[in-house]
C-alpha positions in Angstrom: 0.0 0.0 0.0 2.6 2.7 1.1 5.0 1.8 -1.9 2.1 2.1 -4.5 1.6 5.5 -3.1 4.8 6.4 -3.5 5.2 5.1 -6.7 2.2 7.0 -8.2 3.5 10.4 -6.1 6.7 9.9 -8.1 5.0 9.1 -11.6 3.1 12.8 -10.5 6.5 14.5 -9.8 7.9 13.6 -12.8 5.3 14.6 -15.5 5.0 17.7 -13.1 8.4 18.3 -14.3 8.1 17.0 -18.2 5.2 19.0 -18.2 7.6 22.1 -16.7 10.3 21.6 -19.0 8.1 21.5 -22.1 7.2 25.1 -21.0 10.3 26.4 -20.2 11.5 24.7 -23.8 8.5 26.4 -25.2 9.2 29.6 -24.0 12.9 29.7 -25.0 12.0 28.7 -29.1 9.4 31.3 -29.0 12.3 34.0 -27.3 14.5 32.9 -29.9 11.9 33.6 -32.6 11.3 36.9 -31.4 14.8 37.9 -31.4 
């Protein structure tokens, strides 16, 4: 019980931060165009 909880809170963090870096990645090409 405990480890499946922490397995799923882990499979969260990490598309939290896919889901980040595809922003930030975003955010730079569309800087890079503006330039």
């Amino acid at each position: 019980m405990c480890c499946n909880r922490e397995a799923r809170h882990l499979k969260y963090v990490a598309a939290k931060k896919i889901v980040i870096l595809k922003y930030v990645a975003a955010e730079k090409i569309v800087v890079s165009n503006m330039l």
